[in-house]
N, C-alpha and C positions, 0 to 999 in steps of 0.2 A: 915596724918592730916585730920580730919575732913570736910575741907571745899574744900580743893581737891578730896574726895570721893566723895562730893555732886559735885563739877563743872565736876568729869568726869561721874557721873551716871547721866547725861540730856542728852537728844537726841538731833543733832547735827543743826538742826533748830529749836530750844529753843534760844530765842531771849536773847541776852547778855544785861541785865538791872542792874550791880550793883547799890545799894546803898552808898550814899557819904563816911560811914566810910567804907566799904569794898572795895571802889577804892585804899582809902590809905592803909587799913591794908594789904589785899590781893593783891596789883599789885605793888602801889607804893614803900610803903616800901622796900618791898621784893626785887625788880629794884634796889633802890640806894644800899641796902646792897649786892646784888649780889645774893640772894639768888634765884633757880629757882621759875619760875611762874606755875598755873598750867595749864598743859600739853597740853589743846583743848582752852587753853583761847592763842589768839595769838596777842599781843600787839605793834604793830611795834616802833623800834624808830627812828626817823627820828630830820633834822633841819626844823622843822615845820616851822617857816619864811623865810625860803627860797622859799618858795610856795606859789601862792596865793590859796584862798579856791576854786577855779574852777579848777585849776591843781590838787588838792587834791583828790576832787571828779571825775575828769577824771581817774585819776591812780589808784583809789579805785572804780570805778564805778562794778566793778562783786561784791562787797558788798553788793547790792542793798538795803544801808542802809540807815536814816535820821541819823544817829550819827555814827561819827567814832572815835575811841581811838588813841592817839600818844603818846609815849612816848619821851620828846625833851629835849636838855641842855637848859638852859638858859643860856642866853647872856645879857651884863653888856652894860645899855646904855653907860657909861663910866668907867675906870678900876676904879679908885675908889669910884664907887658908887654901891647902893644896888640895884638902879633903873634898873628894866627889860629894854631890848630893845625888842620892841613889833613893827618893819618896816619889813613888809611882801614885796614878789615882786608884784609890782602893786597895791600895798597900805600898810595900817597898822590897826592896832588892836587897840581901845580904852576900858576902863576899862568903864563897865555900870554900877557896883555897889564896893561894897567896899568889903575888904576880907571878908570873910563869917566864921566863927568858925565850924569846922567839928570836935565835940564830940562823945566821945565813954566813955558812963559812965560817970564819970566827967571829967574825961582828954581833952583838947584840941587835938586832935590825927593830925590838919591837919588845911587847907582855901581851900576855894576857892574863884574864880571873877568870874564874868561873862564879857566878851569883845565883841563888836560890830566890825565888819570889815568895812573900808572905801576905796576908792577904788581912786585913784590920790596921790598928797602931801599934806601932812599935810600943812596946815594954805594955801593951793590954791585950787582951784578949786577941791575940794574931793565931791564924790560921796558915802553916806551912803547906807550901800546893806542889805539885809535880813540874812546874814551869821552872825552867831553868836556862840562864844565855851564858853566853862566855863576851867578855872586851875586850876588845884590841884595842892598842894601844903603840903607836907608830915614837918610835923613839925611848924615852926612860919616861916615867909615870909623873912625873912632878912637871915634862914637859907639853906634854899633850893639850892637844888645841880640840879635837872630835875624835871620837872613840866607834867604831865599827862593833856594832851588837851581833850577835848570831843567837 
């Protein structure tokens, strides 16, 4: 494939900057169908709410990067609903914008959000922090099986 050529002929401190549709064509996608990713790109996947963003960055710290990538399930604020559950440890995540349409050509190929982290419980005493990710989200939102964090 072409675009594995190109991600294995960059030198190995070549800053990892996809673009929105090549999160979903190249990472995501490939992830829920099973298919391998390419070879030097190395995507963890983890229960990214199980963490708060300071645990995150402690565990990732030899990255010494401002973005990191995850690969996570999503989990169902309740079983029969569509609604994400977005309660981290020592806080939770709110939505800053609304789903974003991520085209390729005319197709809708993807969303994403962007989420702010808050640090207490929701509706007490929370503390608004500077940590902020964006979701990807590989097809339309109500169909999503794993979500790609940044």
């Amino acid at each position: 494939m072409a675009s594995e050529q190109y991600y294995m002929s960059l030198h190995p401190e070549v800053r990892f900057q996809p673009k929105d549709e090549e999160l979903i064509t190249h990472f995501l996608k490939r992830k829920i169908s099973g298919d391998p990713l390419p070879v030097n790109i190395i995507i963890d996947e983890l229960s990214f709410y199980e963490y708060s963003p300071i645990q995150l960055s402690k565990m990732y710290a030899f990255a010494n990067q401002k973005e990191l990538y995850f690969f996570t399930p999503v989990e169902r604020k309740f079983t029969d609903s569509t609604l994400p559950r977005r309660k981290a440890r020592n806080g939770y995540w709110i939505p800053t914008s609304k789903y974003e349409n991520i085209e390729q050509g005319t197709e809708i190929i993807g969303v994403k959000k962007s989420l702010r982290f808050y640090a207490g419980r929701p509706r007490s005493a929370s503390t608004k922090t500077n940590w902020t990710m964006l979701e990807y989200i590989a097809g339309e939102p109500q169909q999503y099986h794993k979500a790609l964090i940044l």
